[in-house]
VOPA-658607 format. One record per residue (C-alpha): residue in one letter; x, y, z. Coordinates in nm, 2 decimals. Example, Ala and Ser with C-alpha at 12.3 -4.5 7.8 and 13.67 -1.06 7.14 Angstrom:
# VOPA-658607
{'A' {1.23 -0.45 0.78}}
{'S' {1.37 -0.11 0.71}}
//
This chain:
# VOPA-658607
{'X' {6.82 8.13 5.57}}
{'X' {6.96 8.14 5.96}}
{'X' {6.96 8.00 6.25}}
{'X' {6.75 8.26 6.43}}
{'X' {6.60 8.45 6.14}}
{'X' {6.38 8.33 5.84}}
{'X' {6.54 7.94 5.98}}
{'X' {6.43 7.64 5.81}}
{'X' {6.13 7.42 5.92}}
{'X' {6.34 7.14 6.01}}
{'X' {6.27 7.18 6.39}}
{'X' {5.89 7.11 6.32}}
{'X' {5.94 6.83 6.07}}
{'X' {6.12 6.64 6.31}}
{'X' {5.82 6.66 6.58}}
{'X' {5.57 6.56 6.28}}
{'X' {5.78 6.32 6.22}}
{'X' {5.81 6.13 6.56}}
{'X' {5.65 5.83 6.67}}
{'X' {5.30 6.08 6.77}}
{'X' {5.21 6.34 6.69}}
{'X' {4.91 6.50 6.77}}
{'X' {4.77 6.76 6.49}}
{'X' {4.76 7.17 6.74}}
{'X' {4.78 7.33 6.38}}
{'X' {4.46 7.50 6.42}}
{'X' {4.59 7.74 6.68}}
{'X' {4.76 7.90 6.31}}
{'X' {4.40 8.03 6.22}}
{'X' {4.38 8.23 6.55}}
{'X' {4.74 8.35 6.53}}
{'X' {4.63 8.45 6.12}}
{'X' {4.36 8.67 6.27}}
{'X' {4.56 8.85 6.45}}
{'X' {4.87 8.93 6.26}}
{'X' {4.93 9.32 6.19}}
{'X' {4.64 9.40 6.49}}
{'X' {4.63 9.55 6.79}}
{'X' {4.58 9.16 6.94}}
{'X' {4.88 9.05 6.74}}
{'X' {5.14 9.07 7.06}}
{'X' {5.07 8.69 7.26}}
{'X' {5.18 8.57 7.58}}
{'X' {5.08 8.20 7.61}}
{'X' {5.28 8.02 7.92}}
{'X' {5.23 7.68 7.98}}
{'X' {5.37 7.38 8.23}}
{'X' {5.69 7.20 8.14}}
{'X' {5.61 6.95 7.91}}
{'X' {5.25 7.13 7.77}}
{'X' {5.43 7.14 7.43}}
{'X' {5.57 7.50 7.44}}
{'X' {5.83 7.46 7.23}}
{'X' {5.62 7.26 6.98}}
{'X' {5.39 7.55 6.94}}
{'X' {5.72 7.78 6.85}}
{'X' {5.88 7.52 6.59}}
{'X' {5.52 7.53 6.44}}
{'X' {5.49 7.92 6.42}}
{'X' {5.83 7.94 6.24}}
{'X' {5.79 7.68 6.00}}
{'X' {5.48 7.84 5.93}}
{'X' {5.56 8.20 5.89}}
{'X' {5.93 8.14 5.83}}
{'X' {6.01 8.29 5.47}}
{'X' {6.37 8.10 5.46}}
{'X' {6.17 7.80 5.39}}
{'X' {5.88 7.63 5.16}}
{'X' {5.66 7.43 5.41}}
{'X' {5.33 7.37 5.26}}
{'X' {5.40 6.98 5.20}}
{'X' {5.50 6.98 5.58}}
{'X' {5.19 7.11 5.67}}
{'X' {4.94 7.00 5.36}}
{'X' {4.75 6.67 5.59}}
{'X' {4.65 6.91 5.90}}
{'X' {4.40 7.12 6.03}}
{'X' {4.59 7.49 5.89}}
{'X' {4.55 7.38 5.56}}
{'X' {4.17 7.35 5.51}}
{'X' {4.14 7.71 5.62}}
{'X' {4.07 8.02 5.39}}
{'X' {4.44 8.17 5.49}}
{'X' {4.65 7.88 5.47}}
{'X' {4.86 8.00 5.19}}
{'X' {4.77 8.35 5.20}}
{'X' {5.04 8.42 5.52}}
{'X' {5.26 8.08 5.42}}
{'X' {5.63 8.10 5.47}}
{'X' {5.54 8.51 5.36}}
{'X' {5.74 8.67 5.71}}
{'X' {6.08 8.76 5.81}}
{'X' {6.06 8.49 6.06}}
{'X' {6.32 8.60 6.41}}
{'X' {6.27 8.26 6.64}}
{'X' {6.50 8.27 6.98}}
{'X' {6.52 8.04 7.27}}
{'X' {6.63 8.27 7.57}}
{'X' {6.72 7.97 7.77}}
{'X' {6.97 7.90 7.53}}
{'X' {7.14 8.24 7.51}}
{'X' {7.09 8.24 7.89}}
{'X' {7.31 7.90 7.91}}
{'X' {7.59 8.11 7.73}}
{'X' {7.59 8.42 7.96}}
{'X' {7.73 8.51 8.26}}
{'X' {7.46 8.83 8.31}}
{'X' {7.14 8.95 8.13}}
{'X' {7.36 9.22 7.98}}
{'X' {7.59 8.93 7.82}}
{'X' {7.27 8.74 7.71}}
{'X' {7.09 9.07 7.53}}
{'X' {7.39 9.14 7.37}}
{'X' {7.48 8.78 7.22}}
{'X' {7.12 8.73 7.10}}
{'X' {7.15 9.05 6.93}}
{'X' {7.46 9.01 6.74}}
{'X' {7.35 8.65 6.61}}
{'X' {7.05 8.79 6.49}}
{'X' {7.21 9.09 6.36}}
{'X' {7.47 8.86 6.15}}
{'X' {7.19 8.63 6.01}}
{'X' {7.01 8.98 5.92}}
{'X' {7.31 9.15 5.71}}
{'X' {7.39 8.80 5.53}}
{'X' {7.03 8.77 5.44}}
{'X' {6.99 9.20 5.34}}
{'X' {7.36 9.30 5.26}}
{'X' {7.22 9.55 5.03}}
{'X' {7.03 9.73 5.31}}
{'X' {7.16 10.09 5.39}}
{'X' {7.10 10.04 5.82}}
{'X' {7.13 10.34 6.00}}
{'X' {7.34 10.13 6.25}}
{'X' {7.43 9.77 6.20}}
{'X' {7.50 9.72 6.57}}
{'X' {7.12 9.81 6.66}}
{'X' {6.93 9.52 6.64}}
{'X' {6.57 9.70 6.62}}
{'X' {6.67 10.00 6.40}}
{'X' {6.82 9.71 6.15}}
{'X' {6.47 9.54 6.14}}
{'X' {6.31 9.88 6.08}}
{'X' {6.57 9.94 5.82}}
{'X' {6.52 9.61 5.66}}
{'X' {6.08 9.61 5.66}}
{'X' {6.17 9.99 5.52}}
{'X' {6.36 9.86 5.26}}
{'X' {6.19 9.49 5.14}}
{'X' {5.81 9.62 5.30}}
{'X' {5.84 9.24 5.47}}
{'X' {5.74 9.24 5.83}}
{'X' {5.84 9.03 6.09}}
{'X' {5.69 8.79 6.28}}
{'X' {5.89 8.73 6.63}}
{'X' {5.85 8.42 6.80}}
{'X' {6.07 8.38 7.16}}
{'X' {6.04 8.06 7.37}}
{'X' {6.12 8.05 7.75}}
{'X' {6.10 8.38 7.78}}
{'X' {6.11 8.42 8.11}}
{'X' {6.41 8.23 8.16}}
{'X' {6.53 8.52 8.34}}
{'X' {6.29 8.52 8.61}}
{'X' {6.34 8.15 8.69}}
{'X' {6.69 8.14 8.64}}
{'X' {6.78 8.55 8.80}}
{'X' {6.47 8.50 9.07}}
{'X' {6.63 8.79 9.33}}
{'X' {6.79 9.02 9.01}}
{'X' {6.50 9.30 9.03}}
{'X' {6.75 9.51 8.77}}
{'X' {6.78 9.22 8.59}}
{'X' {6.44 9.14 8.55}}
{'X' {6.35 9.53 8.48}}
{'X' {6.67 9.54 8.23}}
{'X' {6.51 9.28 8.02}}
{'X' {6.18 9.37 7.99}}
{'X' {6.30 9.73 7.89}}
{'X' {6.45 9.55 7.59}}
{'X' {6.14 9.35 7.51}}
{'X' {5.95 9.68 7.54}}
{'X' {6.19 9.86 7.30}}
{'X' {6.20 9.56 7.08}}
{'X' {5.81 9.48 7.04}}
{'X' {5.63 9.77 7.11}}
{'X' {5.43 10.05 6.87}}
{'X' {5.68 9.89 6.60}}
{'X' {5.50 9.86 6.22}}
{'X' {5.73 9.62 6.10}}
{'X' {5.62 9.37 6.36}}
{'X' {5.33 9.21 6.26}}
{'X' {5.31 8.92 6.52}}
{'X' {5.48 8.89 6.88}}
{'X' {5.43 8.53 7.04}}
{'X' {5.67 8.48 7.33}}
{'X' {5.59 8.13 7.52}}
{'X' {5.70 8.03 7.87}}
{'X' {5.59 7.88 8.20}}
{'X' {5.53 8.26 8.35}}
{'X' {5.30 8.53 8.24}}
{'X' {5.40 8.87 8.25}}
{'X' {5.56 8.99 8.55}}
{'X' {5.38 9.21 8.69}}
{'X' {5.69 9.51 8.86}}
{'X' {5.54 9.84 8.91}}
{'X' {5.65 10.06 8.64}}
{'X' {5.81 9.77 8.48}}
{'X' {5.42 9.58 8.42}}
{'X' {5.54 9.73 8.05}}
{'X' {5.46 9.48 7.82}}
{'X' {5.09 9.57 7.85}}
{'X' {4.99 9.55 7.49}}
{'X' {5.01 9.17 7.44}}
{'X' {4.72 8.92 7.50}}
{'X' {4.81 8.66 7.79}}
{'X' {4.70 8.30 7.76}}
{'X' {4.76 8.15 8.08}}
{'X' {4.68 7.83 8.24}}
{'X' {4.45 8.06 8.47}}
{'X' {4.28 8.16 8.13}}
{'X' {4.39 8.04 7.86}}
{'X' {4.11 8.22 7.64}}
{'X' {4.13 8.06 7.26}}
{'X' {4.41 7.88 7.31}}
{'X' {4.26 7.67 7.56}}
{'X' {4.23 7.37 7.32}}
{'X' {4.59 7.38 7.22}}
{'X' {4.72 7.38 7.56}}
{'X' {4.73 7.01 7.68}}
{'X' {4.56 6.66 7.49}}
{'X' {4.14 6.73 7.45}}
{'X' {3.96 6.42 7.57}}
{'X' {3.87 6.30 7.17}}
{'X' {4.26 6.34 7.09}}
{'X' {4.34 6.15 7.43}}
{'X' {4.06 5.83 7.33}}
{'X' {4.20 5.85 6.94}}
{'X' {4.54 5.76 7.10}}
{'X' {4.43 5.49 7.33}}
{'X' {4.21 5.27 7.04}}
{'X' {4.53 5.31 6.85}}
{'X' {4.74 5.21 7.13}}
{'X' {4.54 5.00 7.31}}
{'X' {4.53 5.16 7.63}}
{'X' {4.26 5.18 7.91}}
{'X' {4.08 5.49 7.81}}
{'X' {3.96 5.49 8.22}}
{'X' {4.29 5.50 8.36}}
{'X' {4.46 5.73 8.09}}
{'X' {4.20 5.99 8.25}}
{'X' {4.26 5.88 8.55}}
{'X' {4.62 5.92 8.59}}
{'X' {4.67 6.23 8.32}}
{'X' {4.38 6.46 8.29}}
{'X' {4.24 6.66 8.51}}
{'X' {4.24 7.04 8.38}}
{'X' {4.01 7.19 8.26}}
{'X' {3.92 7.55 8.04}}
{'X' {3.61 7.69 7.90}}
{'X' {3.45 7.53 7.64}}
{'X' {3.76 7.23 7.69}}
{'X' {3.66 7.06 7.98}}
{'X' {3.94 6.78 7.95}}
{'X' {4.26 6.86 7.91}}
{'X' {4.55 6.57 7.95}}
{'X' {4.93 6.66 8.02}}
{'X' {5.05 6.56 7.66}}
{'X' {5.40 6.47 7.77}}
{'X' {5.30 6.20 8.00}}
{'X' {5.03 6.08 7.77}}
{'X' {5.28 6.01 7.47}}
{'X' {5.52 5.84 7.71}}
{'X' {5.21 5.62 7.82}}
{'X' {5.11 5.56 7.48}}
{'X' {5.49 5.48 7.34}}
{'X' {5.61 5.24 7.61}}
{'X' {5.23 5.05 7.67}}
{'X' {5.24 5.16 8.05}}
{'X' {5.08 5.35 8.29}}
{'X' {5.26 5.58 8.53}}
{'X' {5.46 5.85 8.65}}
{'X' {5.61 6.03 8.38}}
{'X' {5.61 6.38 8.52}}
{'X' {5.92 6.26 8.71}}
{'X' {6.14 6.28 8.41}}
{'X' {6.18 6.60 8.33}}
{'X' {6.13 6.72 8.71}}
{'X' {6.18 6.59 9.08}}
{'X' {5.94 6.64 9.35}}
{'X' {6.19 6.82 9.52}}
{'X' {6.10 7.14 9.27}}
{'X' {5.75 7.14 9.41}}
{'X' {5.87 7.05 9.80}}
{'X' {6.04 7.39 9.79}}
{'X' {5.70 7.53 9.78}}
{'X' {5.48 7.29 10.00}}
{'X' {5.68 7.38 10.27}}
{'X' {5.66 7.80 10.28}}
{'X' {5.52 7.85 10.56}}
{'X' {5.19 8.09 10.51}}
{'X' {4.87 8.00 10.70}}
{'X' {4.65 7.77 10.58}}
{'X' {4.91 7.63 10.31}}
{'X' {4.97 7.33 10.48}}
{'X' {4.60 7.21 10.56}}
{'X' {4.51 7.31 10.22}}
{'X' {4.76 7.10 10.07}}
{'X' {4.65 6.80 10.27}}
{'X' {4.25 6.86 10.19}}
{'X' {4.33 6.84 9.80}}
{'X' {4.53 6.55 9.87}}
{'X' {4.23 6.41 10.00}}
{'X' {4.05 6.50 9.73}}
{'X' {3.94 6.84 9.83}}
{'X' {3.91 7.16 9.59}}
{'X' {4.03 7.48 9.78}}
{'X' {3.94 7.87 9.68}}
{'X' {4.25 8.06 9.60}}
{'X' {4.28 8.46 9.48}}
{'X' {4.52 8.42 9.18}}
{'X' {4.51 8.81 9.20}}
{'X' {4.79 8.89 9.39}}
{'X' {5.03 8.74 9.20}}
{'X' {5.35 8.89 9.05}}
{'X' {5.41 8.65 8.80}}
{'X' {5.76 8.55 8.92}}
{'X' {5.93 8.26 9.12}}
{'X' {6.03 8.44 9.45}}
{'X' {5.78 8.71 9.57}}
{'X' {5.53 8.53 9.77}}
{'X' {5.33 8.72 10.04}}
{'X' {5.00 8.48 10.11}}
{'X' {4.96 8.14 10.07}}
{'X' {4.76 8.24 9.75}}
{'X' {5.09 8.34 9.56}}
{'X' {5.20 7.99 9.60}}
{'X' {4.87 7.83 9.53}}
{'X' {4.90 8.04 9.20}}
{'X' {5.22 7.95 9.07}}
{'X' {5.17 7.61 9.16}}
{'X' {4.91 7.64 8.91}}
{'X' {5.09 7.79 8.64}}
{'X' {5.39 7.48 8.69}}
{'X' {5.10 7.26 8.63}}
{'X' {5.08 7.06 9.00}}
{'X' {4.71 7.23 9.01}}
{'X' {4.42 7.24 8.86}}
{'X' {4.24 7.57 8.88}}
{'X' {3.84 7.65 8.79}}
{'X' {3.78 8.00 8.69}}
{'X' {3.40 8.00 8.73}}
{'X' {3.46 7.89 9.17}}
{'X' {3.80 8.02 9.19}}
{'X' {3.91 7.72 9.33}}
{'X' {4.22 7.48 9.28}}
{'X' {4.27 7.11 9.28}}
{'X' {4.55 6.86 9.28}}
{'X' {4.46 6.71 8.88}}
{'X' {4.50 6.35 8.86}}
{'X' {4.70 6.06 9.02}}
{'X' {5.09 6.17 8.83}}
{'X' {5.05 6.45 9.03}}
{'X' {4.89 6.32 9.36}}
{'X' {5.19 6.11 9.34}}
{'X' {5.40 6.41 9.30}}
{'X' {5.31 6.52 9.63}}
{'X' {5.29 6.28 9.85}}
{'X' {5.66 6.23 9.75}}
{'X' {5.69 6.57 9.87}}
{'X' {5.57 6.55 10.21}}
{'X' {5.72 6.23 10.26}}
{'X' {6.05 6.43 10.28}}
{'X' {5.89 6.72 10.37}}
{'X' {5.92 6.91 10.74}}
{'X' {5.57 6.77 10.82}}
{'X' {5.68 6.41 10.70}}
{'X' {5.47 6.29 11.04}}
{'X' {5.14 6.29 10.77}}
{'X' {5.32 6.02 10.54}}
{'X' {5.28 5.77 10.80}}
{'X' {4.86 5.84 10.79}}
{'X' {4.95 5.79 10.40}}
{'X' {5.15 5.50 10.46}}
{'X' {4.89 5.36 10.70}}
{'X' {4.63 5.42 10.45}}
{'X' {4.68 5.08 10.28}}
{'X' {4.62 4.89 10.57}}
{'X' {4.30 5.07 10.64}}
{'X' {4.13 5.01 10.31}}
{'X' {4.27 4.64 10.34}}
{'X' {4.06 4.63 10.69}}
{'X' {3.79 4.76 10.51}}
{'X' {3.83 4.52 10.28}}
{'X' {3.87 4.21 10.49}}
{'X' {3.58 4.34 10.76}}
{'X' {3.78 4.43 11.03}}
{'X' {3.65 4.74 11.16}}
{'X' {3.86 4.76 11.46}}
{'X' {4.15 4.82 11.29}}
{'X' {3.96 5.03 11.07}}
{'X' {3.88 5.24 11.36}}
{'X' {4.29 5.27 11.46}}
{'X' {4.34 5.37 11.11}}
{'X' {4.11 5.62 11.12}}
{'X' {4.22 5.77 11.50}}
{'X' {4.58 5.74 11.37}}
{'X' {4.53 5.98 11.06}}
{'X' {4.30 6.21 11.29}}
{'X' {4.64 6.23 11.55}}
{'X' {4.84 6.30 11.24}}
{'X' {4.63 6.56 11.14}}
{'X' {4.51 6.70 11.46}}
{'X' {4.63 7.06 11.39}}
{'X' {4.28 7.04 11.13}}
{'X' {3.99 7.21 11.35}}
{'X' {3.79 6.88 11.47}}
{'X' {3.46 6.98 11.50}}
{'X' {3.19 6.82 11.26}}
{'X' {3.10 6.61 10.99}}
{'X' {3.28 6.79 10.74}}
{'X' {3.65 6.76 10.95}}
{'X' {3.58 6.39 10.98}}
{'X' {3.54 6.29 10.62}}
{'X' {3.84 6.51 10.56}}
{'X' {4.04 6.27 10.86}}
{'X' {3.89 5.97 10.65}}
{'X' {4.01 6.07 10.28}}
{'X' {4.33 6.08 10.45}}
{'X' {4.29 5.78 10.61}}
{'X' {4.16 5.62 10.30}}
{'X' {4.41 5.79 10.10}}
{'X' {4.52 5.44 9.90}}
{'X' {4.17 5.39 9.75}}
{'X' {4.20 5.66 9.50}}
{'X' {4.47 5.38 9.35}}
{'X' {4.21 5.20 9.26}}
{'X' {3.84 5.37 9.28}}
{'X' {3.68 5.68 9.15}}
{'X' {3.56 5.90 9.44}}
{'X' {3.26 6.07 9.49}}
{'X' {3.10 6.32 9.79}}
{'X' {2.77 6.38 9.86}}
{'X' {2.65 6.15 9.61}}
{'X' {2.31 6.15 9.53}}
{'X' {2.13 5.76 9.56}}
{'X' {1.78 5.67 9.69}}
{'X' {1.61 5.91 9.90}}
{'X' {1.91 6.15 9.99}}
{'X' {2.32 6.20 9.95}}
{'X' {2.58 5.94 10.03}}
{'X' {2.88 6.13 10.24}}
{'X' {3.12 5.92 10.03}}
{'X' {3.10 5.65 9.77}}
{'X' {3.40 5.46 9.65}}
{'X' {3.35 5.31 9.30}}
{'X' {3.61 5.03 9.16}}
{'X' {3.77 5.16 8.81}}
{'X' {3.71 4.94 8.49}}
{'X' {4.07 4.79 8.59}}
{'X' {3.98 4.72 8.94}}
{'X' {3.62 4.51 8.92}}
{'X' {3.74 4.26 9.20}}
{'X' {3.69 4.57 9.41}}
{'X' {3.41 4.56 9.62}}
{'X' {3.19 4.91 9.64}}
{'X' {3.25 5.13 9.94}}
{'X' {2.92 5.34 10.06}}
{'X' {3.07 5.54 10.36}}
{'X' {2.82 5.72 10.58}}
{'X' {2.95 5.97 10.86}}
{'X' {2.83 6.04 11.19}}
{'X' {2.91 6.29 11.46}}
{'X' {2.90 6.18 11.82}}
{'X' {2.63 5.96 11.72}}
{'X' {2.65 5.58 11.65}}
{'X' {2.82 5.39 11.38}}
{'X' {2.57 5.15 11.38}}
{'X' {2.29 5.44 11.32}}
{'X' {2.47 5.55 10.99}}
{'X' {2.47 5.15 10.84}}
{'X' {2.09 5.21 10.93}}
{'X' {2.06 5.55 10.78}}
{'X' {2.24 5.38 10.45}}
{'X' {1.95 5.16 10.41}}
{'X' {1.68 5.37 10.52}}
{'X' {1.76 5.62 10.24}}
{'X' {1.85 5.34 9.98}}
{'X' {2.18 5.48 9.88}}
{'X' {2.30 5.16 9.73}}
{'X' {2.03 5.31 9.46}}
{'X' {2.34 5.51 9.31}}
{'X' {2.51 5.15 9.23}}
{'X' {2.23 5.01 9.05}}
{'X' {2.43 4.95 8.78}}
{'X' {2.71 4.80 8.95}}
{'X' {2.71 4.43 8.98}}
{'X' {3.00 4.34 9.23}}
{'X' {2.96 4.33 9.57}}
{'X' {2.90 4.65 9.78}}
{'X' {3.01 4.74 10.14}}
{'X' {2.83 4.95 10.36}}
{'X' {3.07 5.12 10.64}}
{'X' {2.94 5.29 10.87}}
{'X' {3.18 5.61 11.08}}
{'X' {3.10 5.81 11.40}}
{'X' {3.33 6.00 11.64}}
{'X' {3.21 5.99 12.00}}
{'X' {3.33 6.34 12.12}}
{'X' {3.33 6.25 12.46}}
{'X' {3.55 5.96 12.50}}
{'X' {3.77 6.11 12.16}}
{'X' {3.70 5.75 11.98}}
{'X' {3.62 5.62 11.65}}
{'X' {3.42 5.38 11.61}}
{'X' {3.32 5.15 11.31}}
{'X' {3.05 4.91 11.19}}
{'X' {3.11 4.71 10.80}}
{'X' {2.77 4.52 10.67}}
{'X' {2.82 4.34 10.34}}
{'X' {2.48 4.47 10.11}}
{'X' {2.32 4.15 10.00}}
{'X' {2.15 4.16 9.67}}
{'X' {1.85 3.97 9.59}}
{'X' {1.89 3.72 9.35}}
//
């Protein structure tokens, strides 16, 4: 037994044995299918704190030979299948965290060359009797060793692309390394699985796209693996009765993705966190600033900057995830930074509309932190304002409703201005704070036709009032409280048995006004 070949499952017993843990041992069966196959080479990259590192300690407790893990393992999900013993604790097991032989070296030449002696040393005290070819040659030893015992390896690597966030600018560097992991892992027999985990797929670098024969599982597609990427909603509610947590806000403030097949998916970090300490908030925070997503808000490509705003409003926004190179500093479009913003996990992205959303409130929070310190800071103050607006809304004034509203239109007059669509934009911003407290819905479909926006009060939040927002362009604000009733869109709220406002929005386009009109719905008794 060593520290980075056939190790001890000591690393997963102490996550099983923590406070929660939640059971991901079925993604075993998948990587069982695979092993000695052309599929048997994975690439699954995840967000900090998606449980990366979890999903390694788990592979090499599982395959490890230098242990006996089937008590560790006997009360989850692996061990009701057909296999579970068959590939048990059966592999030379190599596990390495590149980040930490990266914290050791001054150059990816240093860092190659440490990881390989370690291994190498763990490799001759565990074979001594091996006849290798070259004891300094890391991959001709394993080759001499499988030779030798007919034991194959499973190789597991986590944060392997420390290089490319750490060396962003080093091309060689980058091309150095993944010549070694090409050497290491390719067209070799004694490597029955390859599982390397990260927050970056593959880089794609011209000749250097070389590690072509493994499977990626990405949070653009994350194919099978897609229910062991984050918390599934039944996990997330199994947590809450147990804890005692509002099931409403939980989804609210952490979920948000969403796969094929899995279309709730929670950051499981943050939902532990919530779970362990009884409260709800900002955990993402913890383990990284909103200064690591600022750096990228403010690039300056065309179109980034009113994109970001729309999904801070609420907006989803298409993006082409297909020009990506799959590193941290090689951004041409605005798409590149949409994508990798995606991978880091501050957006949501659906593959069936190609489009990408800001997931939840954590990471609405995230950036509005941003642009408060950001170069276009001037849009915090619509944020800012937003508060008072939905307190005028609240308290009928729609005068100062209407300065709310002209205020975030000034702040975001660079937006093209021109229709109905641009103003309810203008108001999400302006309205910005209700998302603190309602669920919002477009286009919502009540009575005889579609609301432009209605604001329902979360479980938590029932001394809300309703909000049923109607739009109108260079018409009258007083026509679109008429066109509410008219059409019956209350009819959508049926169910709801607080007390409703009806406000009513136009923008005359002649005199550059906003005007406003708030009716109380009275309910018959």
């Amino acid at each position: 037994m060593g520290r980075y070949l056939n190790s001890n499952a000591d690393g997963f017993g102490k996550i099983v044995n923590s406070e929660i843990y939640v059971d991901k041992t079925g993604m075993l069966s998948y990587t069982n299918q695979v092993l000695n196959t052309m599929q048997g080479y994975l690439c699954v990259s995840r967000p900090r704190r998606f449980g990366k590192s979890t999903a390694a300690n788990m592979l090499t407790a599982y395959y490890s030979c230098g242990c006996d893990s089937k008590a560790l393992f006997s009360g989850f999900k692996i061990a009701k299948d057909k296999d579970f013993e068959k590939y048990l604790n059966h592999y030379n097991t190599i596990s390495l965290n590149m980040q930490e032989f990266l914290s050791r070296s001054r150059d990816v030449y240093e860092l190659l060359e440490r990881m390989k002696k370690l291994v190498l040393r763990d490799m001759k005290r565990e074979y001594p009797d091996v006849d290798y070819f070259d004891e300094n040659d890391l991959i001709e030893a394993m080759q001499d060793v499988y030779e030798e015992t007919r034991r194959p390896f499973v190789v597991i690597i986590d944060e392997w692309d420390c290089i490319f966030r750490e060396y962003k600018e080093d091309k060689e560097a980058q091309a150095i390394y993944l010549d070694f992991l090409r050497d290491m892992l390719k067209d070799k027999p004694c490597i029955h699985l390859a599982y390397m985990t990260g927050i970056l797929p593959i880089k794609k670098y011209g000749t250097h796209s070389a590690l072509n024969m493994f499977d990626e599982f990405s949070m653009i597609d994350p194919g099978p693996m897609a229910e062991y990427v984050g918390f599934t909603e039944e996990e997330v509610a199994s947590l809450c009765e147990k804890y005692k947590m509002d099931g409403e806000e939980v989804k609210c403030w952490y979920d948000g993705y969403s796969f094929d097949k899995v279309p709730a998916v929670y950051s499981p970090r943050s939902v532990v966190s919530c779970m362990r300490f009884g409260k709800i908030g900002n955990y993402w925070n913890q383990t990284e600033t909103f200064e690591a997503l600022k750096i990228y808000i403010d690039m300056n490509f065309d179109g980034l900057r009113e994109d970001v705003l729309s999904m801070m409003a609420g907006e989803s926004v298409p993006v082409n995830t297909g020009s990506f190179i799959n590193d941290m500093a090689t951004f041409r479009t605005e798409d590149d930074v949409l994508t990798l913003l995606i991978h880091l996990g501050y957006l949501a992205y659906d593959y069936e509309n190609k489009t990408v959303r800001i997931p939840n409130n954590e990471i609405r929070g995230e950036y509005v932190n941003s642009v408060a310190v950001s170069e276009w800071g001037e849009v915090s103050t619509a944020l800012k304002n937003s508060a008072d607006t939905l307190n005028a809304i609240w308290q009928k004034r729609p005068l100062q409703v209407a300065e709310g509203i002209r205020q975030a239109h000034f702040e975001t007059a660079h937006i093209q201005y021109n229709d109905e669509n641009a103003l309810s934009y203008t108001i999400s911003l302006a309205l910005y704070a209700a998302r603190n407290f309602y669920t919002v819905h477009r286009e919502l479909a009540g009575g005889k036709g579609f609301a432009d926006l209605v604001f329902v009060p979360r479980k938590k939040f029932q001394e809300k009032p309703a909000l049923i927002v109607e739009l109108k362009w260079d018409k009258s604000a007083r026509g679109a409280i008429e066109q509410i009733r008219q059409k019956e869109y209350f009819e959508s709220l049926k169910e709801y048995q607080g007390n409703i406002l009806l406000v009513g929005i136009n923008y005359n386009i002649r005199t550059k006004d906003h005007e406003c009109v708030i009716e109380e719905l009275k309910k018959d008794k």
